[in-house]
GUTORMI-488330 format. One record per atom (N, C-alpha, C): residue in three letters; x, y, z. Coordinates in steps of 0.02 Angstrom, whole numbers, padded with zeros to 5 digits, always signed. Layout:
N
ALAXYZ/...
***
This chain:
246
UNK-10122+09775-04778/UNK-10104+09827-04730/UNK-10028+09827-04720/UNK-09971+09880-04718/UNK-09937+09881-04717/UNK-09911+09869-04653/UNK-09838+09860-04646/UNK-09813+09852-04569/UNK-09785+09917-04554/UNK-09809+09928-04498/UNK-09791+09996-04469/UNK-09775+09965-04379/UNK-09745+10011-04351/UNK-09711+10061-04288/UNK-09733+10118-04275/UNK-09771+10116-04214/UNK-09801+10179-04198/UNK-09745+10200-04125/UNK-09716+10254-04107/UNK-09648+10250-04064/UNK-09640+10335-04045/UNK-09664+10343-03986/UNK-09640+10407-03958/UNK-09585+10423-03907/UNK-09576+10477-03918/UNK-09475+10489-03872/UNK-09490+10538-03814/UNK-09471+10516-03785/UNK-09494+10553-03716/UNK-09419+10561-03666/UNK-09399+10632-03660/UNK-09358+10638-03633/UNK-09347+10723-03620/UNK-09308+10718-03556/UNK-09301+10777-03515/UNK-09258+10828-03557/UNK-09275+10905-03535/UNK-09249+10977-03601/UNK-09162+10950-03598/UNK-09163+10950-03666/UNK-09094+10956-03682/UNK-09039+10880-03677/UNK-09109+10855-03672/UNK-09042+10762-03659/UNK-09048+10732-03747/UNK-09058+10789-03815/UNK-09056+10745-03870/UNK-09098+10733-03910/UNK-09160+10744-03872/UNK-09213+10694-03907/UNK-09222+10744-03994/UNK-09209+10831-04005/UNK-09236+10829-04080/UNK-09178+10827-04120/UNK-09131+10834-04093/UNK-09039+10783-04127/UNK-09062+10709-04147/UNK-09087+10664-04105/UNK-09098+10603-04124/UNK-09143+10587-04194/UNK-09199+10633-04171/UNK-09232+10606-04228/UNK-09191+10659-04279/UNK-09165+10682-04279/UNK-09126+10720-04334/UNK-09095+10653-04380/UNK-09065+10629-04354/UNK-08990+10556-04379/UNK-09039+10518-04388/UNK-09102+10508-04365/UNK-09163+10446-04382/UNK-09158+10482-04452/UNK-09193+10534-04481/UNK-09204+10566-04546/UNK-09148+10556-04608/UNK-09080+10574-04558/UNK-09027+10547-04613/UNK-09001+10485-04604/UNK-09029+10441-04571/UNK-08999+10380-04588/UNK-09033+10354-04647/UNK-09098+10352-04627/UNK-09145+10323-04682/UNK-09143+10365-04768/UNK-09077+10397-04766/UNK-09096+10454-04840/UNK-09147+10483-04853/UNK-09179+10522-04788/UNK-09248+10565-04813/UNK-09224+10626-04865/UNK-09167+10651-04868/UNK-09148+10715-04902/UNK-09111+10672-04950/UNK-09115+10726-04989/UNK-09068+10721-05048/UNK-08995+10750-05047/UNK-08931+10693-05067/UNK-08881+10734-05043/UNK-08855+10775-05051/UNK-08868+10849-05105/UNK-08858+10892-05102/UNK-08890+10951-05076/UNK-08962+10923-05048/UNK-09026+10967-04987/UNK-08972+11003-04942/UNK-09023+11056-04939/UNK-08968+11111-04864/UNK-09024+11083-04812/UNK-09021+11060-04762/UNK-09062+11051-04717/UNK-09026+11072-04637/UNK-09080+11125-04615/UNK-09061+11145-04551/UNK-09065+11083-04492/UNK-09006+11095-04457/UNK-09030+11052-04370/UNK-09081+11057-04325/UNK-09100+11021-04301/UNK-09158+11024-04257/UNK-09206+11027-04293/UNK-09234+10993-04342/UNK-09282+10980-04396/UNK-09357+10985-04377/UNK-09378+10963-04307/UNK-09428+10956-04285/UNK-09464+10993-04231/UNK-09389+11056-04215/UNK-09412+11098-04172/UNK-09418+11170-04232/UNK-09479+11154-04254/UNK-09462+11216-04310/UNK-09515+11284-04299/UNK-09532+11298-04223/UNK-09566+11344-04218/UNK-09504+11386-04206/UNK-09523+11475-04203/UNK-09473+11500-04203/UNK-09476+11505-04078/UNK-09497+11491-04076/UNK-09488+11497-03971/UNK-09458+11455-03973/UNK-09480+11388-04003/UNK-09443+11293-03989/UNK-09353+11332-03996/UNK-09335+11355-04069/UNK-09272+11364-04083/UNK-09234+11396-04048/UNK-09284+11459-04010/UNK-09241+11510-03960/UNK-09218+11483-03907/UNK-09280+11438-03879/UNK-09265+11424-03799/UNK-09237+11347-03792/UNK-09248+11317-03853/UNK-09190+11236-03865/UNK-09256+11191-03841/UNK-09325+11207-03834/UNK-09354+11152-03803/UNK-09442+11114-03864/UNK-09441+11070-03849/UNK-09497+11074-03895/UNK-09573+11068-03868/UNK-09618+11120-03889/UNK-09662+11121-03859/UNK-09722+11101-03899/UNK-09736+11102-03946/UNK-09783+11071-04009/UNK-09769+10991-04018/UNK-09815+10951-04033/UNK-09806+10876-04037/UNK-09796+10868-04107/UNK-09749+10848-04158/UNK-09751+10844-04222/UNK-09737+10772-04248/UNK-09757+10749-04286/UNK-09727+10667-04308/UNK-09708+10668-04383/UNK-09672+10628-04385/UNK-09613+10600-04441/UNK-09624+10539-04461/UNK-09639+10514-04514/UNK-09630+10440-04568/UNK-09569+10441-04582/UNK-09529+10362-04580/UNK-09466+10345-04582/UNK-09489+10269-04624/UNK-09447+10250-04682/UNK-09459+10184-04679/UNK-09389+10183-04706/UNK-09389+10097-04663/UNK-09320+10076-04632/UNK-09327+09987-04658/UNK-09311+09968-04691/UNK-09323+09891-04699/UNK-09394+09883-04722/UNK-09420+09901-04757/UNK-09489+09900-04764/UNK-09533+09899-04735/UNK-09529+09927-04690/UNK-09577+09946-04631/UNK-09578+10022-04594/UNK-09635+10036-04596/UNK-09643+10120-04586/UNK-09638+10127-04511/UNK-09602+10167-04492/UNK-09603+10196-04426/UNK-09612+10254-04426/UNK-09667+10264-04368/UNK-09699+10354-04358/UNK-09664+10369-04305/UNK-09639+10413-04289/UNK-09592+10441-04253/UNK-09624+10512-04212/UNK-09632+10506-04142/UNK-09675+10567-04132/UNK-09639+10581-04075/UNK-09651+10677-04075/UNK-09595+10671-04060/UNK-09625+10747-03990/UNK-09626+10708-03933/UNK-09669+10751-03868/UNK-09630+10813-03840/UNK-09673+10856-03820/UNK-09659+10899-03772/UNK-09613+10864-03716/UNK-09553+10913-03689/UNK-09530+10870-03655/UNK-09531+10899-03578/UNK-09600+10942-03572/UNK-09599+10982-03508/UNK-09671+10958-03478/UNK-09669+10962-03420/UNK-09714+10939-03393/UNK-09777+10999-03414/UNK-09755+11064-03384/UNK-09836+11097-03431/UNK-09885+11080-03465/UNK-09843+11054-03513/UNK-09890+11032-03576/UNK-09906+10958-03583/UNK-09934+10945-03497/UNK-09962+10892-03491/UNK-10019+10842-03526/UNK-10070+10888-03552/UNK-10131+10864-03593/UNK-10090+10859-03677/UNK-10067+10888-03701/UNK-10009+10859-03762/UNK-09985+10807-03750/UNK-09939+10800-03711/UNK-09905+10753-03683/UNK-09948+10672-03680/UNK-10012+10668-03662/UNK-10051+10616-03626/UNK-10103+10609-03714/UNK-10123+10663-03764/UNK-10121+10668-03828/UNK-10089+10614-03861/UNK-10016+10628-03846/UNK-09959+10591-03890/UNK-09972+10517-03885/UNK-09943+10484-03815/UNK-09934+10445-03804/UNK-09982+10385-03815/UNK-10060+10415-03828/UNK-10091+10391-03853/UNK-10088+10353-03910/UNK-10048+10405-03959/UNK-10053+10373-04021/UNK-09995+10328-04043/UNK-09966+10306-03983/UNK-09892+10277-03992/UNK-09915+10196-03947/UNK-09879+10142-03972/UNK-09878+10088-03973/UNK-09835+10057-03926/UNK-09749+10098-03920/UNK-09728+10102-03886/UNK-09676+10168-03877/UNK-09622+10171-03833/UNK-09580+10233-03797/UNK-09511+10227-03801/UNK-09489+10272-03836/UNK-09439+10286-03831/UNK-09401+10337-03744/UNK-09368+10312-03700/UNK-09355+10346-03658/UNK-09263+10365-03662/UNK-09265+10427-03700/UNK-09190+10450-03704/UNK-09175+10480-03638/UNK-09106+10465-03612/UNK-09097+10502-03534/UNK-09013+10504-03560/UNK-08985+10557-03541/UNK-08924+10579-03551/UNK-08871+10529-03490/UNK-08826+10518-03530/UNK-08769+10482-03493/UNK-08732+10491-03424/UNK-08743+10559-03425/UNK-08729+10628-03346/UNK-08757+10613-03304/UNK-08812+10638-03336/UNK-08874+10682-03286/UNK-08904+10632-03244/UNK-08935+10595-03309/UNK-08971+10528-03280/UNK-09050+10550-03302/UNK-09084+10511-03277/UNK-09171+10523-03268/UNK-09181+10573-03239/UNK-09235+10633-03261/UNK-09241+10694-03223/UNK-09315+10700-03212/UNK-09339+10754-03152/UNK-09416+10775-03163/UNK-09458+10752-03211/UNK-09437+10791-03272/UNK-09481+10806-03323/UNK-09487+10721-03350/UNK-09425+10695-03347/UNK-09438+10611-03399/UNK-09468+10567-03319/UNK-09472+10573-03259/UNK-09539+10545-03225/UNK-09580+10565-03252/UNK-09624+10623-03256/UNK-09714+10636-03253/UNK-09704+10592-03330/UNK-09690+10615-03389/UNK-09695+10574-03444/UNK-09694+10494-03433/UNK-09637+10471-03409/UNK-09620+10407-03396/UNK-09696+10389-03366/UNK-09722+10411-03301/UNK-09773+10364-03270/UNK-09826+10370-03311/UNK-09840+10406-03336/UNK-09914+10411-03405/UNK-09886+10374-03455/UNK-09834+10352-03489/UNK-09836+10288-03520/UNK-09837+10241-03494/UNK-09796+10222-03454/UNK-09850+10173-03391/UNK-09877+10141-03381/UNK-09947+10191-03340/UNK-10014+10173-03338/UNK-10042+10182-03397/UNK-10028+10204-03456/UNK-10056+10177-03524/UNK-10013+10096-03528/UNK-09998+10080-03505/UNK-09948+10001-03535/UNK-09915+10023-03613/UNK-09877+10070-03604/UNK-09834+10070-03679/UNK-09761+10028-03664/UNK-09722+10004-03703/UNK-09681+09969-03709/UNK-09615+10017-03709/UNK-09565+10021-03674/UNK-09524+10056-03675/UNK-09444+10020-03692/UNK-09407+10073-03743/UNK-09343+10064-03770/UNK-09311+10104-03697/UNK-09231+10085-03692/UNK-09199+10155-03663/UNK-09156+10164-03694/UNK-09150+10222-03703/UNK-09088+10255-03735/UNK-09041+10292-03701/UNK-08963+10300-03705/UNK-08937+10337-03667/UNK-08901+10367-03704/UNK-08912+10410-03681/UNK-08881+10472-03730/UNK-08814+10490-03729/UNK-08763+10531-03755/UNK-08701+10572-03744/UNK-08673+10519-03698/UNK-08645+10468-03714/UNK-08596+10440-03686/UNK-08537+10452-03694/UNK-08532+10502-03745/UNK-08447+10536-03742/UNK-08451+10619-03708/UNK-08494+10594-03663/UNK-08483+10672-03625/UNK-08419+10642-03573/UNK-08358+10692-03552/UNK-08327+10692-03491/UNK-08370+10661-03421/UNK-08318+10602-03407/UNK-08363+10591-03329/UNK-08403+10559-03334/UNK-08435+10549-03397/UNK-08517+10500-03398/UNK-08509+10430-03362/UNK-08565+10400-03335/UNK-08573+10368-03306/UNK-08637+10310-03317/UNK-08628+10299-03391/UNK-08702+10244-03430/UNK-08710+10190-03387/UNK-08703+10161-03344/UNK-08701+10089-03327/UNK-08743+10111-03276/UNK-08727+10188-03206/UNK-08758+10210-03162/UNK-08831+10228-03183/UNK-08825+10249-03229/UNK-08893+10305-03268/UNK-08940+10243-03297/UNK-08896+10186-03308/UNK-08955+10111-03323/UNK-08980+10093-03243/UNK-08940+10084-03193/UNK-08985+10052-03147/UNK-09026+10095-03111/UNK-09001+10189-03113/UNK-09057+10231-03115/UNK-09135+10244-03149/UNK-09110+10189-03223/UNK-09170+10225-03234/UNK-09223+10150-03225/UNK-09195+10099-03215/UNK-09227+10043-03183/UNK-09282+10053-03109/UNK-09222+10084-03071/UNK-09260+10097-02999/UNK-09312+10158-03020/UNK-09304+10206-03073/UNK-09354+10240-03072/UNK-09440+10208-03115/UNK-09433+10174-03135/UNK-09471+10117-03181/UNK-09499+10069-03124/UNK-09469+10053-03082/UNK-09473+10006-03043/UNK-09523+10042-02981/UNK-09479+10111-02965/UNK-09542+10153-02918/UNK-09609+10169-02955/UNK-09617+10173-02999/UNK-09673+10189-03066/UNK-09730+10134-03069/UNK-09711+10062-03023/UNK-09731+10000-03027/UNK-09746+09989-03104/UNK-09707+09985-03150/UNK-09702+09967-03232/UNK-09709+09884-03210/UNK-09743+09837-03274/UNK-09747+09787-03264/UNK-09706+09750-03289/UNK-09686+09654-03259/UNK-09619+09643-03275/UNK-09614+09647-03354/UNK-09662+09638-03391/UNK-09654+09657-03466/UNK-09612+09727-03483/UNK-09645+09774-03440/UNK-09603+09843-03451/UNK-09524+09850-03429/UNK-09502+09802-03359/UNK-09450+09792-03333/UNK-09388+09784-03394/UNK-09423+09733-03442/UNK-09373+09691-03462/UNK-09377+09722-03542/UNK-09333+09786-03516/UNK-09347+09834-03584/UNK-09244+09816-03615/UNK-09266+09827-03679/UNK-09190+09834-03713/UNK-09139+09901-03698/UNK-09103+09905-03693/UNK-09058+09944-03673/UNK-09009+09980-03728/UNK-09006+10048-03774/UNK-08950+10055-03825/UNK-08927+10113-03796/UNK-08852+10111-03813/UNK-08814+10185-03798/UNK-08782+10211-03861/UNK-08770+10252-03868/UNK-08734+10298-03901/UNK-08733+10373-03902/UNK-08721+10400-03948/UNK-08724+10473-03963/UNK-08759+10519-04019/UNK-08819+10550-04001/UNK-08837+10577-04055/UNK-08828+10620-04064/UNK-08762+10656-04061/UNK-08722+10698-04087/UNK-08675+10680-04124/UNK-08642+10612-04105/UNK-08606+10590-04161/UNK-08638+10552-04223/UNK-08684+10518-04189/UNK-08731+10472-04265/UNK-08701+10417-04257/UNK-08702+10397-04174/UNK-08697+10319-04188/UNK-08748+10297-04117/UNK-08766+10223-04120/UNK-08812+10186-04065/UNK-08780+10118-04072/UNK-08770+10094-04022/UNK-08747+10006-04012/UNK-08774+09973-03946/UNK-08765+09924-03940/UNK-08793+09875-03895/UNK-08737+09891-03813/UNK-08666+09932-03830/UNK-08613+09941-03798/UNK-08588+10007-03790/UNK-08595+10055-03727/UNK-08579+10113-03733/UNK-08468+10118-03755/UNK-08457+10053-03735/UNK-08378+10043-03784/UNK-08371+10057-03821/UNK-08414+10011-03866/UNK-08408+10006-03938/UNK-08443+10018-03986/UNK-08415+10108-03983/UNK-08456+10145-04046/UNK-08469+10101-04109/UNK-08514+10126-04136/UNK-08544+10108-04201/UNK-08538+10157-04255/UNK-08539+10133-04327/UNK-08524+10208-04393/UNK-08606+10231-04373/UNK-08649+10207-04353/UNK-08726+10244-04382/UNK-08780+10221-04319/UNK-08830+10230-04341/UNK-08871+10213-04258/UNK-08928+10154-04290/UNK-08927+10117-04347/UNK-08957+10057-04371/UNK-08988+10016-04305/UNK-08937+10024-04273/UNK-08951+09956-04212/UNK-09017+09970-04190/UNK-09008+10045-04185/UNK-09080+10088-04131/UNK-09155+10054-04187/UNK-09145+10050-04232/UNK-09192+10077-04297/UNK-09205+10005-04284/UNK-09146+09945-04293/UNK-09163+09868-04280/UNK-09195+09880-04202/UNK-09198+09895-04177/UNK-09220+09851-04093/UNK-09267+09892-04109/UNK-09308+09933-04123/UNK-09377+09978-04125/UNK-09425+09922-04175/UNK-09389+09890-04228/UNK-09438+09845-04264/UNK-09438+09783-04233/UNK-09389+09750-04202/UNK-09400+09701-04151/UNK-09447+09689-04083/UNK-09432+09751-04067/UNK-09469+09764-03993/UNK-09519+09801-03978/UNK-09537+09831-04035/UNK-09634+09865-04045/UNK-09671+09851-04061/UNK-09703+09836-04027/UNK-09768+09777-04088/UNK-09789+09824-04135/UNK-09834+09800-04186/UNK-09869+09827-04234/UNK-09926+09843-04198/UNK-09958+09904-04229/UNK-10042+09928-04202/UNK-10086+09865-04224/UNK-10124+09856-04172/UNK-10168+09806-04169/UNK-10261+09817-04223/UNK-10259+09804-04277/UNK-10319+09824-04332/UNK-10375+09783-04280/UNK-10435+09842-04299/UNK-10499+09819-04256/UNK-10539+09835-04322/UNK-10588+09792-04330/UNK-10639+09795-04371/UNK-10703+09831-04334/UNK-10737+09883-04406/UNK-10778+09905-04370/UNK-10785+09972-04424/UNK-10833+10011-04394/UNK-10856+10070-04426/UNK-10766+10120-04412/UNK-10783+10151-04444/UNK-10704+10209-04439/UNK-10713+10251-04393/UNK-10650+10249-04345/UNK-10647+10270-04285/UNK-10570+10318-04294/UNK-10571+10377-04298/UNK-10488+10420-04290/UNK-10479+10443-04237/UNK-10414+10434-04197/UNK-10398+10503-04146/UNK-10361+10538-04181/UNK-10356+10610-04198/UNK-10333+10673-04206/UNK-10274+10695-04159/UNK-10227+10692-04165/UNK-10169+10704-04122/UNK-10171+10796-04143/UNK-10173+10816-04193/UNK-10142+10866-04221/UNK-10174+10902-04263/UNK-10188+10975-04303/UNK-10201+10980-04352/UNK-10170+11029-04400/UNK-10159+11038-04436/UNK-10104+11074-04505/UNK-10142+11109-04540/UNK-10132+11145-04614/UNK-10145+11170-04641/UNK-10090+11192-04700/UNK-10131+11169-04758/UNK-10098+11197-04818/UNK-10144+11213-04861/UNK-10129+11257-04897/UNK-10130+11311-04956/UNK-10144+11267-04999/UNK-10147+11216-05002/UNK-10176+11168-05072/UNK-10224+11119-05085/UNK-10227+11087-05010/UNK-10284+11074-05000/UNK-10323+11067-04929/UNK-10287+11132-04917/UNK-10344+11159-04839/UNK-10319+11122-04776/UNK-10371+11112-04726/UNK-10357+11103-04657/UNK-10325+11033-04675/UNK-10299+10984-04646/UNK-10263+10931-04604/UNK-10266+10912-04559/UNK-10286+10849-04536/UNK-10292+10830-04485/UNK-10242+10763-04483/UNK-10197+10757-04433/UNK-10147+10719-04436/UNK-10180+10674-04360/UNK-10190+10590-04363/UNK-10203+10541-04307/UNK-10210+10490-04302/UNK-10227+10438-04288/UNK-10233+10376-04279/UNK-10295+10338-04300/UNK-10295+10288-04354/UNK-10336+10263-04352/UNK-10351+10204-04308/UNK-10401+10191-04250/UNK-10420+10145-04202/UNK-10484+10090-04200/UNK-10503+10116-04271/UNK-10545+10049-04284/UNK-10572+10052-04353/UNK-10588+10019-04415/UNK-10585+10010-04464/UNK-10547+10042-04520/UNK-10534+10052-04572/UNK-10515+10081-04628/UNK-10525+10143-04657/UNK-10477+10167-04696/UNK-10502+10233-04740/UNK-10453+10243-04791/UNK-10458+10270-04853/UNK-10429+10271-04910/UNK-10455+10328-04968/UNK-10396+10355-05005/UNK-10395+10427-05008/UNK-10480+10414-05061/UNK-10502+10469-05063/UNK-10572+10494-05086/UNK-10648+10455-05045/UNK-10603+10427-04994/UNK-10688+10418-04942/UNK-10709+10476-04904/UNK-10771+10475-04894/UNK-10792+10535-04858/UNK-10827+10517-04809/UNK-10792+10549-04741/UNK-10811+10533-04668/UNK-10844+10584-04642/UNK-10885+10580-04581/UNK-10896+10643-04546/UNK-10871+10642-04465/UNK-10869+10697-04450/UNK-10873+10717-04375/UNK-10909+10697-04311/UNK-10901+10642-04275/UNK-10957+10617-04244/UNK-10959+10687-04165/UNK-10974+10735-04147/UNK-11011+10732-04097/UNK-11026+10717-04033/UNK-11009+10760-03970/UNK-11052+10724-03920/UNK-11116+10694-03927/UNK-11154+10639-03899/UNK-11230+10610-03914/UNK-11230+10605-03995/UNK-11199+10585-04030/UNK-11209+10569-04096/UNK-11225+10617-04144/UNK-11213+10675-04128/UNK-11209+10726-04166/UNK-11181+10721-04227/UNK-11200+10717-04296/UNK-11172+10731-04352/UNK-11167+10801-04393/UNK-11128+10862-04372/UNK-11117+10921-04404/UNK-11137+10903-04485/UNK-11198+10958-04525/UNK-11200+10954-04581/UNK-11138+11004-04617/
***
């Protein structure tokens, strides 16, 4: 079984979060370097692009050191609460990006306390530290006391801390001392997430999502939560009361 990172980003409209995973994509050389690839990679509905926000849950494979990281990447409005509580499910632990300014807002509470009370493991990230005025050091013990009102446990307390800019394409341990690239982020996500925990047993999926292509039909993109599966097995649909659809 391979080593994987299961890791969702949760953060308030406009503090970064589909810029970030943008520089996650090109750090790791997902494109080729002469690819034209548009910004905002993951907000690719055409409303997400108009209004800057993302409202569809979509996930991304990254491998970084030999180890796969799924990258998923949430609604960042409270509305789309049942998405939202979807996601987080299938994530191991949290990415919480909060802008260097602003600080923790509305929208990154309701998210924040539903990872939570799921016990997910949380990174923080701070965003735009080269905005005018920023204030990273305030926006850390903000987002402590907001974690802390959340009653997070001391496991959750004693979360790692990275700053940088994902507009420029760098992350460090020091909002000082920029970095050429955001590696660090990519290192403390394989340090500080555990791996999904394998349960033996009959095959069990949650379905986060589902797709569709022209080549070979519907898609269903989710989590496997208890035994195995491998391409040409054939599963079925379990059913309320054990229903098996013929």
């Amino acid at each position: 079984m391979q080593d994987i990172r299961n890791i969702a980003i949760i953060a308030h409209v406009d503090h970064g979060k589909t810029t970030l995973v943008d520089r996650i994509l090109y750090q790791v050389r997902l494109f080729r370097d002469n690819q034209e690839v548009r910004d905002l990679i993951l907000d690719s509905n055409d409303l997400e692009r108009e209004r800057g926000i993302t409202i569809l849950s979509k996930n991304v494979s990254v491998r970084y050191k030999g180890i796969k990281i799924n990258i998923i990447d949430t609604p960042g409005h409270s509305d789309f609460g049942g998405e939202v509580e979807r996601v987080l499910n299938m994530a191991d632990g949290v990415l919480l990006l909060v802008d260097a300014f602003e600080g923790p807002m509305p929208q990154t509470r309701f998210v924040l306390q539903k990872a939570i009370e799921l016990g997910k493991k949380p990174i923080v990230v701070i965003n735009k530290v080269d905005k005018p005025n920023c204030n990273p050091d305030e926006v850390h013990e903000a987002v402590f006391e907001l974690m802390f009102s959340l009653d997070a446990s001391e496991d959750q307390l004693d979360y790692p801390v990275v700053y940088g800019s994902s507009k420029l394409g760098w992350m460090s341990a020091d909002w000082r001392k920029p970095a050429t690239d955001i590696s660090y982020l990519l290192d403390t996500i394989i340090q500080y997430i555990p791996p999904p925990e394998h349960k033996e047993g009959s095959l069990q999926m949650q379905i986060s999502s589902l797709d569709y292509s022209s080549y070979v039909g519907r898609i269903a993109v989710g989590r496997i939560l208890r035994g195995h599966i491998k391409a040409g097995d054939q599963v079925s649909v379990v059913k309320h009361q054990g229903i098996v659809p013929v």
